[in-house]
C-alpha positions, 0 to 999 in steps of 0.5 A: 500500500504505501509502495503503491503511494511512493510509485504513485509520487514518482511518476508525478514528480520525477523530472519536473521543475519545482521550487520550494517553500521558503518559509520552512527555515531549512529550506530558506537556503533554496529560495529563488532557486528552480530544482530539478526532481531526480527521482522520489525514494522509498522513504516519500521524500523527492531528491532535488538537485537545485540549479544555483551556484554548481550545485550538484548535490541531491537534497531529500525534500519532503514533496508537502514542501515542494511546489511544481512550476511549468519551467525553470526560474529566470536566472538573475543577470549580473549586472542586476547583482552588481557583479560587475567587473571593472 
């Protein structure tokens, strides 16, 4: 019964765009940040890797905390970071 959830759960979220809810304080790090679900593992949590900063860890989120986008977030240029070389 509940492996039945856990598939369930896997063909609706694998290799969808999500991003977070940012009010959760341990989630707060990923806000602004448009993840990628690889896969949701036998426990029913999502493994996410996020697309900022190099970022090729996969992070266990529960999916109550994730929210499903169409498409990728807009990635802020750097010159409206003020990242600018001189």
């Amino acid at each position: 019964m509940v492996f039945d959830n856990i598939l369930k759960l896997q063909k609706q979220l694998t290799d969808k765009y999500v991003v977070v809810d940012a009010s959760r304080p341990e989630l707060k790090r990923f806000d602004g940040q448009t993840g990628t679900v690889k896969t949701v593992n036998f426990s029913g949590r999502a493994l996410v890797q996020f697309d900022g900063h190099n970022n090729i860890g996969w992070y266990d989120i529960d999916p109550a905390f994730l929210k499903v986008i169409d498409q990728p977030l807009a990635k802020p240029d750097k010159a409206e970071k003020g990242e600018k070389k001189a």
